[in-house]
GUVEXTI-238889 format. One record per residue (C-alpha): x, y, z; residue number from 1. Coordinates in Angstrom, 3 decimals. Layout:
BEGIN
NODE        xx        yy        zz  pos
NODE         X         Y         Z  NUM
...
% end
This chain:
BEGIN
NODE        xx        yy        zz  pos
NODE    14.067    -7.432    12.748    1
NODE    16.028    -7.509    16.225    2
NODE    14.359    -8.632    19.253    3
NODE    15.608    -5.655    20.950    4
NODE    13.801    -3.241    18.049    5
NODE    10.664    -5.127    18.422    6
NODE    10.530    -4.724    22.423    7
NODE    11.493    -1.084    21.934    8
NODE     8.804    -0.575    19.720    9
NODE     6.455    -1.886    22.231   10
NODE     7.625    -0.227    24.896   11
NODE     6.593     3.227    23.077   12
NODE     3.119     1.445    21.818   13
NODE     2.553     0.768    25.209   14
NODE     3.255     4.572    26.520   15
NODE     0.991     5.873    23.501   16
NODE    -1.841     3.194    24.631   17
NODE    -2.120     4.985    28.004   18
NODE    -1.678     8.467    26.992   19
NODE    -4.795     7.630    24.598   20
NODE    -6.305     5.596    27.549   21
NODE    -6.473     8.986    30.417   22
NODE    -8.089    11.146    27.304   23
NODE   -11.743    10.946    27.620   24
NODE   -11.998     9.213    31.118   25
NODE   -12.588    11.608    34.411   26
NODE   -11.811    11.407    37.673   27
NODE   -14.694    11.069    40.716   28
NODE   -14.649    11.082    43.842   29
NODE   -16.220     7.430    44.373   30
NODE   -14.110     5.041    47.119   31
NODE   -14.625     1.376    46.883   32
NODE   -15.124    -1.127    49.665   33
NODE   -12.059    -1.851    51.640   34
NODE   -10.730    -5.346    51.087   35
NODE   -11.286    -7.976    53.860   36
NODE    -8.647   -10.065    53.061   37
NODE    -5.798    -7.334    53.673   38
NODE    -4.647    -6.770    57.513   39
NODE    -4.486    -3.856    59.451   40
NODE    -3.530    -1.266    58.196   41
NODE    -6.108    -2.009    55.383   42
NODE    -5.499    -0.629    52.009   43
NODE    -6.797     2.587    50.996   44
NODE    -8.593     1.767    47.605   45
NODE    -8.074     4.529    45.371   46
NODE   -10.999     7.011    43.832   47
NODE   -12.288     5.623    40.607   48
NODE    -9.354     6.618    37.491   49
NODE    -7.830     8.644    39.821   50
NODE    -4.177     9.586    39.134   51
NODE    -2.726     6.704    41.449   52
NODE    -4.462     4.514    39.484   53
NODE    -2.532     5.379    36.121   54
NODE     0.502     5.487    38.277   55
NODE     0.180     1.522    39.150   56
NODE    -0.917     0.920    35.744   57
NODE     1.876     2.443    34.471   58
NODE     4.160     0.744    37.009   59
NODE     2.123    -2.539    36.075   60
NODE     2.901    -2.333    32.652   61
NODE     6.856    -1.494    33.152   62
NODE     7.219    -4.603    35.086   63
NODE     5.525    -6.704    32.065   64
NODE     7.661    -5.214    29.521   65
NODE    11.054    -5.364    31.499   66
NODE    10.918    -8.934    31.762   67
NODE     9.595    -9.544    28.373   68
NODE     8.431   -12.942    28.700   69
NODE     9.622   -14.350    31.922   70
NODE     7.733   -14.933    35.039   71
NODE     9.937   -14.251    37.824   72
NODE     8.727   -14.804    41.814   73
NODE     6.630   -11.680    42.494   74
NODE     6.658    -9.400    45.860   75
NODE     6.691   -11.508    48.956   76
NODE     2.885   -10.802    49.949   77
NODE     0.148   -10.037    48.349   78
NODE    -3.551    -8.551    49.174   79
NODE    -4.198   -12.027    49.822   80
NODE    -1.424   -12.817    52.582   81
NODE    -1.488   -10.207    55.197   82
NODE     0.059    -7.525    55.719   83
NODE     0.738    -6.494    51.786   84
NODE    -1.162    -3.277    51.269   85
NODE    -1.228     0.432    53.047   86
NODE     1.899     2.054    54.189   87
NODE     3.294    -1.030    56.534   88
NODE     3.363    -3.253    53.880   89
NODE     5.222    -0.383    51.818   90
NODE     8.028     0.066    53.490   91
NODE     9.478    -3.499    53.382   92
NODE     7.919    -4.153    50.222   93
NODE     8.489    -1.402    48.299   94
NODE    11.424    -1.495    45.210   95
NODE    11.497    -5.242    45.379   96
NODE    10.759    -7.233    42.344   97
NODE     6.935    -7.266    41.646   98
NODE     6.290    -4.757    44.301   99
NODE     4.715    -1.986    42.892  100
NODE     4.829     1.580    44.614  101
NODE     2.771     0.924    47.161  102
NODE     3.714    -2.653    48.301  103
NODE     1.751    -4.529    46.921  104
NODE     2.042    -7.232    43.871  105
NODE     0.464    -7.825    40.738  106
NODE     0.966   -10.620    38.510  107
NODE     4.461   -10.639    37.531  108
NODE     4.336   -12.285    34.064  109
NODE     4.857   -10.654    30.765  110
NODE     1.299    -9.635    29.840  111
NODE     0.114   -11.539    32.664  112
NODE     1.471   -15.168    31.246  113
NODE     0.822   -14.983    27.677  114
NODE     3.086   -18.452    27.453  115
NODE     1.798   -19.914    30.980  116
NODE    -0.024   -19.266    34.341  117
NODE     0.979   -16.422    36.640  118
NODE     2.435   -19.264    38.903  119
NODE     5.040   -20.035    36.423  120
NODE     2.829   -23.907    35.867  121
NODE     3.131   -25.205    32.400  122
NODE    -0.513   -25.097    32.518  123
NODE    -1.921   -22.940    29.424  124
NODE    -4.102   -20.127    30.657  125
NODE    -7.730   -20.521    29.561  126
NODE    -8.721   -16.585    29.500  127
NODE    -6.545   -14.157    27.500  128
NODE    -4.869   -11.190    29.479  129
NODE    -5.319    -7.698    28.458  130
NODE    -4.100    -4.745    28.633  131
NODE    -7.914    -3.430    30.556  132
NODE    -6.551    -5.973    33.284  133
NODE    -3.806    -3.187    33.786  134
NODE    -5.909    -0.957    35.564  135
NODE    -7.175    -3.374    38.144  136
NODE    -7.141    -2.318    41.866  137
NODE    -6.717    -4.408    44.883  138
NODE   -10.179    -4.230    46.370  139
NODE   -11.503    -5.901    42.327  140
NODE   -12.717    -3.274    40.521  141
NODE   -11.675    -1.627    37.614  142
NODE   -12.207     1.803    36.772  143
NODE   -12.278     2.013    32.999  144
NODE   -14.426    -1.200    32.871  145
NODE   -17.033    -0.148    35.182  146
NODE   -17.492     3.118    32.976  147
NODE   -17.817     0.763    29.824  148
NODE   -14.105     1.869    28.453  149
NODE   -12.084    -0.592    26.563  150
NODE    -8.215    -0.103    26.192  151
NODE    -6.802    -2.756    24.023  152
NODE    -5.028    -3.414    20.942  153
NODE    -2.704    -6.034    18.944  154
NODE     0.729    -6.417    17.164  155
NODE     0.516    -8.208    13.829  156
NODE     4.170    -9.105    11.812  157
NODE     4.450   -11.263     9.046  158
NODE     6.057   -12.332     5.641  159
NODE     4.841   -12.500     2.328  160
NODE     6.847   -13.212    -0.870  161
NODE     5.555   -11.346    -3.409  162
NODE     3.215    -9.025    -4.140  163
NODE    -0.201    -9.355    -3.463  164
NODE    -1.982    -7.234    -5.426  165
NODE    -3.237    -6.036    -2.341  166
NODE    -2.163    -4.725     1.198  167
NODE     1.627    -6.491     0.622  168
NODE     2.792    -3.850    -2.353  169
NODE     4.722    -0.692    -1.994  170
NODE     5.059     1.214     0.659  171
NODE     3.949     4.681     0.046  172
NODE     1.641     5.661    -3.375  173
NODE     4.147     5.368    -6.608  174
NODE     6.310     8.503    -7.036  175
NODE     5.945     8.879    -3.225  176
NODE     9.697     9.724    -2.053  177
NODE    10.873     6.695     0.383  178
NODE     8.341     4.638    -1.491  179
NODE     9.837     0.699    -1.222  180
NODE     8.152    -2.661    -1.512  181
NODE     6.937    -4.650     1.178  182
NODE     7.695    -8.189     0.126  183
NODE     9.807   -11.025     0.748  184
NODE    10.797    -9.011     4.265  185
NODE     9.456    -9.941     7.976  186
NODE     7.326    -6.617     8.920  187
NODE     5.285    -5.459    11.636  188
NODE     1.993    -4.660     9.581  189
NODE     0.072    -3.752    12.015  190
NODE     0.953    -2.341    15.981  191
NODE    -2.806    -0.991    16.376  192
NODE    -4.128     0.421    19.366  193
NODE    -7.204     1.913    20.771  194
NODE    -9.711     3.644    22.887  195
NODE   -13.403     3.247    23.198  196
NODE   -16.872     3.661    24.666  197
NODE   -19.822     2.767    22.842  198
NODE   -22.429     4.878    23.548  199
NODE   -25.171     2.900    25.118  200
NODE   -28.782     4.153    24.510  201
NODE   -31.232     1.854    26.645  202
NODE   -31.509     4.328    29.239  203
NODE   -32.383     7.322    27.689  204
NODE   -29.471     9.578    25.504  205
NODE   -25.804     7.768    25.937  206
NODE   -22.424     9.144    24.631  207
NODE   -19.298     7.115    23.633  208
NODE   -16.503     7.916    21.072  209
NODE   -13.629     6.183    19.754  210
NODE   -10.024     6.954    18.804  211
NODE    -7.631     4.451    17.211  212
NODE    -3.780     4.116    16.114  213
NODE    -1.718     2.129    13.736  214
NODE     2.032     1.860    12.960  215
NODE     3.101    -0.532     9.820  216
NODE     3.346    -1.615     6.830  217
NODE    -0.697    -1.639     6.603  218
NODE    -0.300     2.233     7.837  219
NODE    -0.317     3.445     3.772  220
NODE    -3.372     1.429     3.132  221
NODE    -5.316     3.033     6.210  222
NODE    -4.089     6.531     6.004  223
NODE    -6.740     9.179     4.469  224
NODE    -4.911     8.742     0.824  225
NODE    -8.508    10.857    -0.240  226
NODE    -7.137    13.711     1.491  227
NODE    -5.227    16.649    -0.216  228
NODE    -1.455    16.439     0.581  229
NODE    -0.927    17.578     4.539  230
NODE    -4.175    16.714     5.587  231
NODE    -4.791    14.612     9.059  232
NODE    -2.810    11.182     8.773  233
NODE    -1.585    11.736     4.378  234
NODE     1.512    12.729     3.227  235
NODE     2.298    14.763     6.909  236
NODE     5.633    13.501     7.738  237
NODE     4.123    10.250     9.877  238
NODE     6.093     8.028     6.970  239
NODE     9.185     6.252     7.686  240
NODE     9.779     4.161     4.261  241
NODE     7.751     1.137     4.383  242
NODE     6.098     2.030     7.906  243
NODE     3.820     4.411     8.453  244
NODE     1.560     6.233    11.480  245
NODE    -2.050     6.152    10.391  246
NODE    -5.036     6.933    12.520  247
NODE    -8.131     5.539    10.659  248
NODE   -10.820     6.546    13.514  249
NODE   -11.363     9.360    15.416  250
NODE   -15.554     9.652    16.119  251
NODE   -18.038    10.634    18.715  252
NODE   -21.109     8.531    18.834  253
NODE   -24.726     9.396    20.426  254
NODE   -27.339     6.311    21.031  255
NODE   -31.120     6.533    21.950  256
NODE   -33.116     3.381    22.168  257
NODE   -32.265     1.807    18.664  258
NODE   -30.720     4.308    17.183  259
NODE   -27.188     5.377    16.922  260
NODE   -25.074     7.564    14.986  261
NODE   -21.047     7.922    14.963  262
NODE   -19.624    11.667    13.711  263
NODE   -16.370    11.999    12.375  264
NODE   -13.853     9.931    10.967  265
NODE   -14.576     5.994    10.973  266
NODE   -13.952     2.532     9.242  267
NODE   -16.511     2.029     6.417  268
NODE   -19.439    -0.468     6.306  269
NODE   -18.894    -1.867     3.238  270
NODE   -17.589    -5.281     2.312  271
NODE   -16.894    -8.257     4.367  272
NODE   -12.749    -7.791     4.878  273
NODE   -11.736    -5.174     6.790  274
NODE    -8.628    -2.921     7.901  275
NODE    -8.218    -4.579    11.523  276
NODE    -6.394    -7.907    10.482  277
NODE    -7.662    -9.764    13.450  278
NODE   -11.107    -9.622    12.058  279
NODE   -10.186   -10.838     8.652  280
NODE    -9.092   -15.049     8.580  281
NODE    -6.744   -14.362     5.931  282
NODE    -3.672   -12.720     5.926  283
NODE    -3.640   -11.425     2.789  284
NODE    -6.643    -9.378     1.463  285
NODE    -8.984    -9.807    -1.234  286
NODE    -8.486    -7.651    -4.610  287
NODE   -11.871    -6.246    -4.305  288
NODE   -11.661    -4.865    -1.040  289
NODE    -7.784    -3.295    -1.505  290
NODE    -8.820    -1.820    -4.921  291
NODE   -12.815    -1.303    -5.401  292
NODE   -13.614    -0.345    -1.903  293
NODE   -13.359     2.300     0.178  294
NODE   -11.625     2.193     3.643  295
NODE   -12.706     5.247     5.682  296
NODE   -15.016     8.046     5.913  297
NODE   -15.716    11.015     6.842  298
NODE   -18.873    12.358     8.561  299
NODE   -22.115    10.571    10.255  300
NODE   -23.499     7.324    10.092  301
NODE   -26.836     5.962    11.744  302
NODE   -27.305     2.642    12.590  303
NODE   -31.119     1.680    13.713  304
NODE   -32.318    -1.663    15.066  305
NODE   -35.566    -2.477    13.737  306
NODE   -36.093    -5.470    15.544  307
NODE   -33.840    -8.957    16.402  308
NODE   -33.572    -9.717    12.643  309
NODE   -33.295    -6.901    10.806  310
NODE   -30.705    -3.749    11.099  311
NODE   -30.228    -0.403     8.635  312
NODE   -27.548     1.981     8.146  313
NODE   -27.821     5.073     6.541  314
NODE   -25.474     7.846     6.489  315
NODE   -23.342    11.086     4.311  316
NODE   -19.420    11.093     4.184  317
NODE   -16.798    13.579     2.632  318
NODE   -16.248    11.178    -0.073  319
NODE   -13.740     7.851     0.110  320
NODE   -10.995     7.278     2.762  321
NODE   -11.068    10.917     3.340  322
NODE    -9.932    12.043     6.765  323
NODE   -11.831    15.633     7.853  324
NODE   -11.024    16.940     4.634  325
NODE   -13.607    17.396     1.601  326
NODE   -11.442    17.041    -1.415  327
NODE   -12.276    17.300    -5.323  328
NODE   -15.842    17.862    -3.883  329
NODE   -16.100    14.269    -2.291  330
NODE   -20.240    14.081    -0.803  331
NODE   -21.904    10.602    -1.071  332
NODE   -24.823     9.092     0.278  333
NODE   -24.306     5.317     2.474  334
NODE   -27.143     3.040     2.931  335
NODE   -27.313    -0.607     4.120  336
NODE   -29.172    -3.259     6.097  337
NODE   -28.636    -6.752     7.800  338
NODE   -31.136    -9.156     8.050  339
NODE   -31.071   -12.384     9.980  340
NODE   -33.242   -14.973     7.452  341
NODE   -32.337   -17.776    10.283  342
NODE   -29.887   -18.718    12.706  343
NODE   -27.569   -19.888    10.245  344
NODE   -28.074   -17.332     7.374  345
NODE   -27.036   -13.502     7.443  346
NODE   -27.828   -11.246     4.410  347
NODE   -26.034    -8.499     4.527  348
NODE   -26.242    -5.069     1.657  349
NODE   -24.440    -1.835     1.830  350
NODE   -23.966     0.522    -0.704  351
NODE   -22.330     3.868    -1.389  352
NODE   -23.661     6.618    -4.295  353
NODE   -22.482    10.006    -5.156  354
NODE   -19.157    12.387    -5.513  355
NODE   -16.567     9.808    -4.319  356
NODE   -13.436    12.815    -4.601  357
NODE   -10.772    11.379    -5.945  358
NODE   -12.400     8.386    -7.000  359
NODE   -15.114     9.876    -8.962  360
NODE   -18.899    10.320    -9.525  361
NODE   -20.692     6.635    -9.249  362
NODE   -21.479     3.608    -6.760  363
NODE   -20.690     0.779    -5.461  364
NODE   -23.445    -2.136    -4.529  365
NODE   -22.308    -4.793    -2.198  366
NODE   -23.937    -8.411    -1.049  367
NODE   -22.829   -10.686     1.453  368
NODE   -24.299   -14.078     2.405  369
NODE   -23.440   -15.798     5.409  370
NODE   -24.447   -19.228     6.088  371
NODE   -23.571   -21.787     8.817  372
NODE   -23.960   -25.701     7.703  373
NODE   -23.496   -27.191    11.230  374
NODE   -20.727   -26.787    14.232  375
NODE   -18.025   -26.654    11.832  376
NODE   -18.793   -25.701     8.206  377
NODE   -19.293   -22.044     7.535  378
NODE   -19.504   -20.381     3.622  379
NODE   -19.609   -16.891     2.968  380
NODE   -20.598   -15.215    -0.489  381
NODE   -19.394   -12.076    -1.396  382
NODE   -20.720    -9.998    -4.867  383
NODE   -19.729    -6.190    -5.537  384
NODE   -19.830    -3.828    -8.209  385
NODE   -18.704    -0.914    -8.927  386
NODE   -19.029     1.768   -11.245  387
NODE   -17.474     5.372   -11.212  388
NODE   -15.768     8.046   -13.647  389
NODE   -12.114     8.443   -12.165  390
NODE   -10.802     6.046   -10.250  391
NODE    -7.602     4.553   -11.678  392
NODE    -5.328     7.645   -10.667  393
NODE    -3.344     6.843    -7.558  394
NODE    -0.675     5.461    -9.702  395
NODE     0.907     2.648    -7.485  396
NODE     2.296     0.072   -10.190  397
NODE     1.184    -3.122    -7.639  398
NODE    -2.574    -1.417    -7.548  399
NODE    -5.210    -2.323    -9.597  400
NODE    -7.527     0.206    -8.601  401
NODE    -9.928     0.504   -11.204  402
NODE   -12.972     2.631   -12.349  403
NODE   -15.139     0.041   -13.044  404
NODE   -14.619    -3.499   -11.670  405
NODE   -17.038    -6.720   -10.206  406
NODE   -15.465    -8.795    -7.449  407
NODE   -17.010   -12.216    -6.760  408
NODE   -15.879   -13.819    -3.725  409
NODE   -16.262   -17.439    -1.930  410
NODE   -15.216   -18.776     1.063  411
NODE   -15.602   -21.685     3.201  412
NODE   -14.165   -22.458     6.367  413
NODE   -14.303   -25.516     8.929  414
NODE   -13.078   -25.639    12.173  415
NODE   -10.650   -29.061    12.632  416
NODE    -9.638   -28.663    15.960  417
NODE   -10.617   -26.572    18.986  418
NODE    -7.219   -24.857    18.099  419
NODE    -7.167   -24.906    14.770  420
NODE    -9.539   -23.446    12.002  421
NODE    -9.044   -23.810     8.054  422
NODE   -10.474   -21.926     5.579  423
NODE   -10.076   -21.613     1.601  424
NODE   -11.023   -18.397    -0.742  425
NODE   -11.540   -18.095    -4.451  426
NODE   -11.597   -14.411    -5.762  427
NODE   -12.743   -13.521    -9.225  428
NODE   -12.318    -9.802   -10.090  429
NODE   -12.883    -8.434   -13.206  430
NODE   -11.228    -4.159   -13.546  431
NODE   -11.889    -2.100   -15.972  432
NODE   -11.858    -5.064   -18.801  433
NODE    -9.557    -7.834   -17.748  434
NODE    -9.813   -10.345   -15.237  435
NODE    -8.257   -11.716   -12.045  436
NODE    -8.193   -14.486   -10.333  437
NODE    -6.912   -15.644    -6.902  438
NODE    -7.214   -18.195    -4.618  439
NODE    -5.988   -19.032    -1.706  440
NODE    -6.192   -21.538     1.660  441
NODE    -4.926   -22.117     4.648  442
NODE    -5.111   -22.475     8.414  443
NODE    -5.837   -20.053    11.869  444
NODE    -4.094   -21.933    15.304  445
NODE    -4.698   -20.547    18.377  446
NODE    -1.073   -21.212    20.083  447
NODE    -2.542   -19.521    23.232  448
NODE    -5.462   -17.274    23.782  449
NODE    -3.347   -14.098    22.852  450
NODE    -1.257   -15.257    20.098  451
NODE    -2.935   -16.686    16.821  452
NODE    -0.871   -18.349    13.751  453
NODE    -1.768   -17.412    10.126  454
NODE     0.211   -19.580     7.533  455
NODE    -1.408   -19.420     3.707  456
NODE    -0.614   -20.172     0.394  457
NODE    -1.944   -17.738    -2.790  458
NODE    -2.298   -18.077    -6.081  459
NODE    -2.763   -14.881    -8.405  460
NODE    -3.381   -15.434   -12.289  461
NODE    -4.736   -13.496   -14.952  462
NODE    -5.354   -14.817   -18.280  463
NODE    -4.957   -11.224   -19.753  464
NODE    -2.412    -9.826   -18.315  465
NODE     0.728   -11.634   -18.196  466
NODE     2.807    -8.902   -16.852  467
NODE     4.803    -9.248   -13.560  468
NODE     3.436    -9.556   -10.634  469
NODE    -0.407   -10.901   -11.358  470
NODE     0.930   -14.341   -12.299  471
NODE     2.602   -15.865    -8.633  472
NODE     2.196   -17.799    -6.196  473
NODE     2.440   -16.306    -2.856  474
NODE     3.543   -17.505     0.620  475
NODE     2.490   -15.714     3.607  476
NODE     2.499   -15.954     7.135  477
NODE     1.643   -13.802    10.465  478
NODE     1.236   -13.996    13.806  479
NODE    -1.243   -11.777    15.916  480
NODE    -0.899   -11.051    19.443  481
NODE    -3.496    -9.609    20.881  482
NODE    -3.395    -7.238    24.095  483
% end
């Protein structure tokens, strides 16, 4: 792919980001403190998310993009070197490079110096910038922050050379028109972005909701494929080929105390991978979470601290990877807990029973054990079953979604470096009668603290089923920067 595609495409991420990041977020009428360190005339520091705010943060984020990398000498004063802010400043300021409207300068690096300090030194910078840091204002505050809002998001592309068995298969359900595989091509898997506020309840009743967006090859895999055709993010127009638009949450939460409880459409609990690939350590995905688990939900989910060890979930959904849409009469119970045995050990269950839609009447039981062996050693066991009437009918020839199936997964992982991590995972995954196996290592680096490397090496083999493409090896590779 083109350099010039890939900055184009995050040029419109960028302007979708902050459309999503004014919903949600009023204006007041509260003025900050003056700053000290600017001369007379003194800035005026702007109302709390007012609309000059977004206008600098948009004007912020323009000057990042346009120089896509470089860090070029930035307005000729600043806040800190009198006079730089207020009108004065403006006027012989204004329009140069790193000048925003008003005057004053902001850091003039791409994404703040993703590669290097702000200063242009060689010198790595030891905090990661983000996109929040957009929205700063001269006198040190920002507004989204101090209302517990977090704008933020990543861009994930990488390479794979055969199918997976999992995410890295065809793009679009088989028979879906534009339908094309994924492999042995450099792709942009996941540009994901988001808004949030979790709603804090230790002060009586506190609100918060969440809203997220992905463009990719991952989009298929995240989309509400449990939906009837049309419905929110499936089969709507939002495919182009292999890429897709998907928007896998969209909930309002309430907390009290212990307790809270999201309502609408949200990630599911279950398993230990997950859709948001900086989360997982692997680039590719286990078998049992692409084909025996569900991705998404539909309806509420309470979460309740019991105490510092132990944690339940319980909760009812429209069925499996459904988006606001009850389909083939989809209704299912979740239930779960997480329990702290020690500092190093985590037990976690979750569960789902009832009318999964178009997966069928049944459940699925799911264990996780975490354990830490020191500084640098870390295993994690994973065992699921699952168990249902109908759930081999989304006829993609690189799925093996099955009706029946028992995944049991290992991992180990030991940090070598303060950069670099390596990790190995051995998958056995038995569906619907015949077994698979796959196993695969390799290595996280941290190249800075935006951008992390992902290089791996799979193996997929299946003693009884020798057709193409169970039995490869697979190479794979991504890198994630996160924003």
């Amino acid at each position: 792919m083109r350099h010039g595609r890939i900055s184009e495409m995050i040029r419109r991420s960028a302007g979708a980001l902050l459309l999503l990041g004014s919903v949600g977020v009023s204006s007041d009428s509260l003025t900050f403190a003056q700053d000290a360190n600017c001369a007379t005339p003194q800035p005026a520091c702007q109302p709390a998310c007012s609309d000059d705010v977004y206008k600098k943060a948009g004007e912020r984020l323009a000057q990042h993009l346009q120089q896509m990398g470089s860090c070029t000498t930035p307005c000729a004063t600043s806040c800190a070197a009198p006079p730089a802010c207020g009108a004065a400043a403006a006027g012989g300021n204004a329009g140069q490079p790193g000048c925003l409207s008003d005057g004053c300068a902001k850091d003039s690096c791409l994404f703040g110096g993703l590669f290097s300090h702000g200063d242009g030194s060689a010198e790595e910078k030891k905090d990661p910038w983000t996109l929040m840091s957009i929205f700063d204002d001269e006198c040190g505050k920002n507004c989204l922050k101090d209302k517990g809002i977090t704008v933020a998001g990543w861009l994930a592309m990488g390479y794979a050379s055969n199918p997976d068995g999992a995410f890295t298969g065809n793009g679009g359900f088989g028979g879906q028109p534009g339908a094309q595989r994924e492999w042995d091509k450099f792709n942009i898997n996941q540009m994901y972005l988001y808004i949030a506020k979790v709603a804090d309840g230790s002060n009586g009743v506190g609100f918060g909701y969440r809203a997220d967006l992905l463009y990719g090859v991952d989009g298929n895999d995240t989309q509400s494929f449990g939906n009837q055709a049309g419905k929110w993010d499936y089969l709507n127009g939002w495919d182009h080929g292999i890429y897709e638009w998907a928007m896998p949450q969209l909930y309002g939460e309430v907390a009290t105390g212990n307790l809270s409880v999201k309502l609408g459409h949200f990630y599911t609990p279950i398993g230990y991978e997950v859709v948001t690939t900086p989360d997982n350590f692997f680039f590719s995905k286990q078998l049992t979470f692409n084909n025996s688990e569900p991705f998404t939900h539909t309806g509420a989910l309470a979460t309740y601290k019991v105490n510092d060890k132990l944690s339940v979930i319980g909760g009812w959904t429209l069925g499996w990877d459904t988006g606001f849409n009850q389909n083939l009469g989809g209704n299912n119970a979740i239930i779960g807990a997480t329990y702290a045995v020690s500092e190093n050990t985590t037990l976690v269950y979750s569960a789902a029973v009832g009318d999964f839609g178009v997966r069928g009447d049944g459940s699925i039981n799911s264990f996780i054990l975490s354990q830490k062996w020191g500084e640098k050693l870390m295993t994690v066991h994973q065992f699921d079953v699952l168990g249902t009437n109908g759930g081999g009918n989304l006829a993609d020839p690189t799925s093996l979604t099955a009706d029946n199936s028992t995944g049991f997964i290992n991992y180990a992982f030991y940090q070598l470096t303060e950069k670099a991590k390596a990790g190995v995972r051995y998958e056995w995954y038995k569906a619907d009668g015949t077994s698979y196996n796959t196993f695969t290592y390799g290595v996280n680096y941290q190249v800075t603290p935006n951008v992390i490397v992902r290089p791996e090496m799979r193996h997929n083999w299946a003693p009884g089923n020798d057709v193409s493409p169970w039995n490869k090896d697979i190479v794979g590779i991504d890198a994630i920067l996160k924003f």
